[in-house]
N, C-alpha and C positions, 0 to 999 in steps of 0.2 A: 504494500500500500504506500502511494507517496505523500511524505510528509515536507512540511516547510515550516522551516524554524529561520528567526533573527536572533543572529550573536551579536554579542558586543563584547569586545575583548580589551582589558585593562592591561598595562605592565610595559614591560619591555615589548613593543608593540612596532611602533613603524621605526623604520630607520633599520630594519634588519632582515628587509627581505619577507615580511611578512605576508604581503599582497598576492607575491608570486608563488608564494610555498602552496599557501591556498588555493591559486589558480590552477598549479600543479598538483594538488593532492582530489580536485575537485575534477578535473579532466580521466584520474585515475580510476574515480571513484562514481564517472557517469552521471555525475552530480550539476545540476545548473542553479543561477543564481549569480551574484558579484559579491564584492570585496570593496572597501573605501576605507581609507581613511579618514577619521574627523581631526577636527581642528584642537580639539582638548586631549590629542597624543592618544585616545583610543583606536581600534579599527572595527567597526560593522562589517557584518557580513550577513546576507541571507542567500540560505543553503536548498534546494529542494533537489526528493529522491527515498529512495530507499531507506529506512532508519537504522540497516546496519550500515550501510554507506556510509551516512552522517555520522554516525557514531567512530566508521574506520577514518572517515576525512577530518575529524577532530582531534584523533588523538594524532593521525600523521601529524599536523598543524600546530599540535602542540610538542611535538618533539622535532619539532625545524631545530636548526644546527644554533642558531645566537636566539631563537622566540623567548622570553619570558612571560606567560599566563600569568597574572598573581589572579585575575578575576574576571568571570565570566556571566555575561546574561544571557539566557534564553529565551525567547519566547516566543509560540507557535501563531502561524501565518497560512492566510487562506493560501489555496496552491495555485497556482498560476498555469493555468491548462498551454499557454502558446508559447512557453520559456523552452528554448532551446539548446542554450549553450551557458558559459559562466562566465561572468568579466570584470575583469578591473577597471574600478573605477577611478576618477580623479576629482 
């Protein structure tokens, strides 16, 4: 069943490759949806897909090579039936 969840991710966040790891853990994982950065050094991201997927594209994402998680929001999002692909945003 597909689900769709928004993250919001706290910590050692952007400036480390965070966007991309995502993009690549999210391509892996057949997953669509983007990634952005906000302006108060968090990164959003909303995720849709399979909820083991989501669950394997969070932890790849949190085990990126410099990421620091200290803290995470989630929360579930209607699905988006014509979402195709997943991308960074600016």
């Amino acid at each position: 069943m597909t689900k769709r969840y928004k993250f919001r991710f706290f910590g050692s966040v952007q400036g480390v490759g965070f966007r991309y790891t995502a993009r690549h853990a999210a391509n892996r994982y057949r997953l669509t949806g983007y990634v952005k950065n906000e302006y108060d050094g968090s990164v959003t991201c909303e995720v849709q897909g399979n909820e083991a997927e989501i669950d394997a594209f969070i932890t790849t994402v949190r085990n990126g090579r410099y990421i620091e998680i200290s803290s995470m929001d989630r929360t579930s999002l209607p699905v988006e039936e014509d979402e195709r692909s997943f991308e960074v945003r600016y």
